[in-house]
Each structure stands twice: as structure tokens, then as C-alpha cells.
C-alpha angles and dihedrals in degrees: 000000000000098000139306121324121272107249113225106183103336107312125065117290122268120275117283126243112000100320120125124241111269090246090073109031104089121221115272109268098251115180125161094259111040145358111242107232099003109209120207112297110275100026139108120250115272099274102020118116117241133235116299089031119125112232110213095215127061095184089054107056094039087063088050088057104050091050092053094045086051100050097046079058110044123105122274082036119130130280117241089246088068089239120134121245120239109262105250099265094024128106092181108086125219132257111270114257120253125261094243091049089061100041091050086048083051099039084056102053087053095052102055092048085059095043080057093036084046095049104041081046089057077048093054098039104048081049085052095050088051101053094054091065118098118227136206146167109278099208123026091162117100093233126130100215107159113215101256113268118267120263125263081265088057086254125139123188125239134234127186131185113220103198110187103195131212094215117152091189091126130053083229081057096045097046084050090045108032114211105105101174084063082070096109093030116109104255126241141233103240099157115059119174121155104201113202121191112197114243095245088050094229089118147030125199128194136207130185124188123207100251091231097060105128111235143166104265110195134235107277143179125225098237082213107044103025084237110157118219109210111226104265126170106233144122111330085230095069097056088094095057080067097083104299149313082310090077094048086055097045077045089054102041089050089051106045100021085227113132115236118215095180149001142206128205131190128184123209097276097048091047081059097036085050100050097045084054089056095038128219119348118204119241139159143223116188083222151014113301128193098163083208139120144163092259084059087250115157144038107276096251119155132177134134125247110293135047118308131174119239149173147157115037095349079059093054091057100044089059091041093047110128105137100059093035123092103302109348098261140106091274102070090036076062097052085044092060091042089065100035085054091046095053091047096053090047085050096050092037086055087062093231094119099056106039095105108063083209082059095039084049097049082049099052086042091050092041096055096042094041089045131091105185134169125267088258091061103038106129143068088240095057092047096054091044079054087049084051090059094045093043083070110063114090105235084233091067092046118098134175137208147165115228115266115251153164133215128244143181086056091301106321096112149012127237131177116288105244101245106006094057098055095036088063091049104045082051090067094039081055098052098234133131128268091201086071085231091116096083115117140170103281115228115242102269107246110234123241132287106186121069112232113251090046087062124108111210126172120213125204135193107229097163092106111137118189076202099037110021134237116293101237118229103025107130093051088049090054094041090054091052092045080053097053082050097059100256096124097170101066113126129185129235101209081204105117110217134173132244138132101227133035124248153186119211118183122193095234147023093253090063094065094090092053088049102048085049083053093050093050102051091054090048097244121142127256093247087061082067109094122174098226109204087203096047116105093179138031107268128197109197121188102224122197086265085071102043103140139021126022091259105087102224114266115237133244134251086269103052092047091062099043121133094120136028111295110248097262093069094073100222117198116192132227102247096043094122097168095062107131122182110250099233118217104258080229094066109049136102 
């Protein structure tokens, strides 16, 4: 066999050319006489794979090799010599078998044994695979944040969190960082994308954070030492020293109100590892760049002006670059990973990457050692079935961006732009587009069928902060202002639970009129109406958005127009394939 079986979803790949699985080809028919449907000498039974397939089946082909071991042996089978044996009674013996006839009984034992020896090695391999892959804890925060209800399709969206870490806690990591003297240093967090992909899987949206921006980072415990982390406001990036990946998501999660159903997390060397298995991606800079300089600042990167494909190392510094980019910030290195992502996933999409199985093998091989995921998505076959999902999303619907910001302590440090911040985020809570593409002809809104006073409602207090703590009392305050409203069958769940926004869910399509009438009342949006599966009765819950007065706050100019991610936030879309990277004009030659 050439190497190990390609793994398509878990189990070893199909059969190539026209052969048929294992599990459905049956054994040669060997009897001691003849062969039924003899093929040419040398060669395998119509329908039977060849040496090197995988078979799909293990079972299977473990039944074909003991037949065909049984058989061989059974009495009245033929001698090694090739040389009938005299019929029992006979003393005439019978013509010799023919050449052919031996080597094809023998062809067939031996391919059985490697459909056996093929399968048990897809087996292997796929263990293998698995255990390469690192695992962690996926939430190490207090909050009580619910994964958002299913559409009326039965569809959710996911979010997962990708974490590229600055550890030199390997001499390959600190030949690719530099900084030795960081080796026994915690390592940090510097790349932060949250990658959402719509619940219908017709979009992905993307959004980075500056790995300065000053943010609440919540109280966490290490998953491997019991240390407790008091809650602190500091840099994004050193969420991770706080026990783990687990902290950047509970940060995360504080900060944008999005539920999180996964992370991934690469070091330096699987960054490179990862990009030498996919091969060169293209990308651009409109000049010269050298990111050097005679402080040592930069990542070594160097390319003249134009596109240019790299990989490996060259990879690596083109992700890390900070010093050559813009300004020289965190800002352009974003932007920088935005396109470099973009173009990978253009180039993968395209299929000329994976054309060749040795190259598919070295990528599944580089993917599993280079990745830290959490315990949910801690196989090869969950991955893939997360490759599947991504597979999906035209390159045309998927748009990045970096979070819009603003500096502050006269320029030592990012935090999140009031507005436009939280209008990007609720738009993924919300599970709409940042590409402004979502917008669609509203129905007409049916009108409602229940009086109000005959209406149960449920309200619910959802103001609960693992930073700033629940405000006590809200559901009975919004229940006394739905009463003065006339809605007299409002009740109250004394369950606290968290969520950003505030929401009503109703069991049924029928219900939608009464909702909307409810919204309204209450002065909520539309968009804050959501048809809940699950639900059995209408539920209003007061989300962080609503934390004080009976009067929801009324939104901005910007709000008002949302439907895509406001202008600040930079977006960059899939299928720009003229992006270049601006150089600083400092570090050109």
C-alpha cells in the first residue's frame, strides 16, 4: 500500500475507480474444483476492491477472509503442486489445474488479508488522527448565557471562537517567535476571530478583536490546578493566561452577549505546519515590504510590491506582521489575517489543494497536531462534520471584519466604540449578516387573536452579569407596567437567567400576532420577536439591553438603520480578490 487511507468523515475513504465497498462485493466463489466467473489471471473478482482500497467495513472483510481461508483449506482443495487430487473411488486422477487457476486462488487469499490489513489500518489511522488532537475545557466563566433557540426550520446558528496563541513553550515556538526569554511566560491569546456561521448556512461572518482592547475579563478557574482568577479589567489577549482557552470564551461571551458553542486554538508552529500542508496562499501588498527595523521590531516579512503565494514561515509573518502594515498597529496586522484567511478559504474552496490524497493526508496530519479544541469538538469526525458546515457558505456571503473601536488613555490602549460595537454584535446575536445582504420583503404582520387581558405572558429577568452583576427585581417591574397596560395575565418566573437583548418567544406561528402587539406595546423592535420550538408558552425575557425603567431605550440613528455592520467595522468580503495590504511608508525598500 502507498500510505494510510484517506479519511473521509471518520471511516476510511470509498473505494477508488469503479470498484464496489467491501460491504457489498461479495468473496470470490473458491471450491475445490473451479472458480465461478474466472477474470483474466492476475487479476481481482468483478466487484471486488483491489490492493491499497480501503474497504468501509471491517466486519465485512474479515468475513471475506476467513471464507476464503476456509475454503483454500478445505478438503477436496488443491495441492500446492497444482496437481489434482484423485477423486475418492477413482483411480483415475484428474487433469492438472491450470496456472492461472492457482495464482487467482492465491490472488484472492491475499486480498482479502489487505482488505483486513487496509481497513484495520483506516481504523488506526483515524485513532491516530484523534489522538493528535489537544483538548480543553470550553467555558471556565460563571455566566449563564443559553445557546439561542432553534428557527422556525429547526435550524441554530454556530459560533466558534479561533484563538492563535503566542506560546514559546517549544524550541520549534521559540525559533518561530523569538523571545526566549517569554519561554516560561503564560502565553497569550494575540489572534481573536469569532467565526459565525448563519443557521441556515447561507453566510459566515467574521469578527476579529485588537488583542489590546481592554475588556472586562471575568472571574475564572484553571480546569487543571483549581486556581481562581479574580475578575480584573485588562488586555483581551491575557484572558488565556487565566487557566486556559476557556477564559478567552467566558471573556467573550461577557463582552459580546453571543453564545459560543466551540473554539480553536494554534500555536506558531502549527500555524506554519498547517500552512506548508495547504500550500501557498496568494496574497498582496501595494509596495515593498521589509517589517524591520534597527530596534528589532517586525516579523521578518519581506515581499515586493504585488501578490505573491506563501506559506510556511513566510505564512507565519505575514499573519504576525504589525510593524509594515497601516499604521503599524493591531488594526492593519487584523486586516492582514482577514485577507490571508479569505484567500485560503478561495483556494481550498477551489479544490486545488486537495486534489492529491498524500497532500490531503499531510493536512489532516498538520490540522490535528497544530489544533487545541474543546472537549465538544474533539474528533476528526466532528471536525469534518464542522468542514461540512463551512463547506456550505458561498465565499461571496462571507464578510470580515475587525470590531470597531476607539483608543483611549491617550492611545495606550483600545476599547469597544459605543454604538457601533454593540450594533455589530447584536447583529450576530441576532443572526443576521454583516454583509447587509439579509434584508428581505417583510409579510404583512397578522394581526392578534387573543384580547389582552386574556394573554399569558411569562416574564423573565435576563439581566444576570458574571462583571456587573443581575439588576434585582426586574421581571415584577415589567410585569407591573404590562399590567397597567392591560395585559393582566402577565406572571413572573423568579428564575434569573442571562441574555443581551431582550426577547419574546411564542410556542406557535399563530401566536405571532399577539407577540408583535406585545412588542409593540412595550416599545421592542420586531426583530426582538422570535417563534421558540421549545416554547409552550409566550415568554418575555428582560434581556441586559433593558436594565433599568419601564420605558425600553430607544435606539440611535444607527441602529435604526442596521442590517449590516456599521462602516467602522471595516468589513472585507470573501470574493475581494483585489484586496492588497496598504505598507508603512517606514518600512519599505
Amino acid at each position: 500500500m502507498s500510505g494510510p487511507p484517506v479519511i473521509t468523515g471518520g471511516v476510511a475513504g470509498p473505494a477508488t475507480g469503479g470498484d464496489a465497498p467491501a460491504d457489498q462485493a461479495p468473496a470470490p466463489a473458491v471450491t475445490g474444483t473451479a472458480v465461478t466467473g474466472t477474470p483474466a489471471a492476475g487479476t481481482a473478482a468483478p466487484g471486488t476492491p483491489t490492493a491499497g482500497t480501503a474497504a468501509t467495513s471491517t466486519p465485512t472483510a474479515a468475513t471475506a477472509t476467513a471464507t476464503a481461508l476456509k475454503e483454500a483449506a478445505a478438503p477436496g482443495s488443491s495441492p500446492a503442486d497444482g496437481s489434482e487430487p484423485e477423486a475418492k473411488g477413482s483411480r483415475r486422477a484428474r487433469r492438472p489445474r491450470s496456472k492461472a487457476r492457482r495464482v487467482l486462488r492465491w490472488s484472492a487469499i491475499t486480498l482479502a488479508v489487505l482488505i483486513v490489513g487496509t481497513a484495520g489500518a483506516g481504523y488506526w489511522y483515524y485513532e491516530h488522527l484523534n489522538g493528535n488532537l489537544r483538548k480543553d475545557a470550553l467555558d471556565l466563566g460563571s455566566g449563564g448565557l443559553e445557546k439561542p433557540e432553534p428557527n422556525a426550520f429547526g435550524q441554530t446558528p454556530l459560533n466558534i471562537l479561533l484563538l492563535g496563541s503566542d506560546g514559546r513553550n517549544s524550541e520549534k515556538n521559540i525559533e518561530l517567535g523569538g523571545a526566549r526569554q517569554d519561554a516560561d511566560r503564560k502565553p497569550l491569546a494575540d489572534v481573536q476571530m469569532l467565526l459565525h456561521v448563519s443557521a441556515d448556512r447561507s453566510n459566515m461572518s467574521v469578527i476579529s478583536i485588537p488583542r489590546d482592547t481592554r475588556v472586562p475579563i471575568p472571574e475564572c478557574k484553571d480546569p487543571d490546578d483549581g486556581k481562581v482568577y479574580p475578575q480584573t479589567t485588562a488586555a483581551i489577549n491575557t484572558s488565556l493566561q487565566h487557566g486556559g482557552p476557556g477564559c478567552t470564551v467566558a471573556t467573550w461571551k461577557e463582552l459580546t452577549g453571543i453564545y459560543i458553542d466551540h473554539f480553536m486554538m494554534v500555536d506558531f508552529a502549527g500555524v506554519v505546519d498547517m500552512a506548508d500542508a495547504i500550500g501557498g496562499v496568494p496574497v498582496c501588498v501595494d509596495k515593498n515590504i521589509y517589517s524591520h527595523d534597527k530596534k528589532g521590531h517586525g516579523s521578518g516579512l519581506k515581499l515586493t510590491a504585488g501578490t505573491h503565494s506563501v506559506k510556511g514561515v513566510q505564512a507565519l509573518q505575514w499573519l504576525r506582521t504589525r510593524y509594515g502594515f497601516e499604521d503599524n498597529t493591531d488594526i492593519g496586522r487584523a486586516k492582514a489575517q482577514h485577507m490571508y484567511m479569505n484567500s485560503m478559504v478561495r483556494e481550498l474552496k477551489a479544490g486545488t489543494k486537495l486534489t492529491d490524497p498524500m497532500k490531503l493526508r499531510d493536512l489532516a496530519e498538520a490540522a490535528t497536531k497544530a489544533l487545541t479544541v474543546d472537549e465538544g469538538l474533539g474528533t476528526v469526525k466532528k471536525l469534518y462534520d464542522l468542514g461540512g458546515d463551512l463547506q456550505r457558505v458561498p465565499t461571496e456571503r462571507i464578510t470580515m471584519v475587525t470590531m470597531p473601536w476607539q483608543y483611549a488613555a491617550r492611545g495606550e490602549y483600545v476599547v469597544p466604540k459605543p454604538g457601533d460595537a454593540e450594533q455589530t454584535f447584536s447583529l450576530v446575536r441576532n443572526d443576521t449578516a454583516l454583509d447587509g445582504k439579509d434584508k428581505k420583503k417583510p409579510a404583512p404582520d397578522p394581526q392578534p387573536t387573543t384580547a389582552k387581558d386574556k394573554l399569558e405572558v411569562v416574564v423573565q429577568n435576563g439581566t444576570n452579569s458574571t462583571v456587573t452583576g443581575p439588576v434585582s427585581g426586574r421581571a415584577n417591574v415589567i410585569a407591573g407596567h404590562l399590567a397597567s397596560l392591560g395585559y393582566t395575565s402577565a406572571d413572573t418566573d423568579a428564575r434569573l437567567t442571562t441574555q443581551a437583548d431582550t426577547t419574546i418567544t411564542y410556542p406557535a406561528k399563530e401566536g405571532r400576532g399577539d407577540a408583535l402587539a406585545l412588542a409593540k406595546a412595550l416599545g421592542l423592535p420586531k426583530d426582538a420577536v422570535k417563534e421558540s420550538r421549545s416554547a409552550t408558552r409566550m415568554r418575555l425575557v428582560i434581556g441586559n439591553d433593558w436594565r433599568k425603567g419601564t420605558a425600553f431605550p430607544k435606539p440611535s440613528e444607527a441602529e435604526k438603520e442596521a442590517g449590516k455592520a456599521p462602516d467602522s467595522a471595516d468589513a472585507l468580503n470573501g470574493e475581494d480578490k483585489k484586496a492588497c495590504m496598504k505598507v508603512n511608508p517606514a518600512y519599505t525598500f
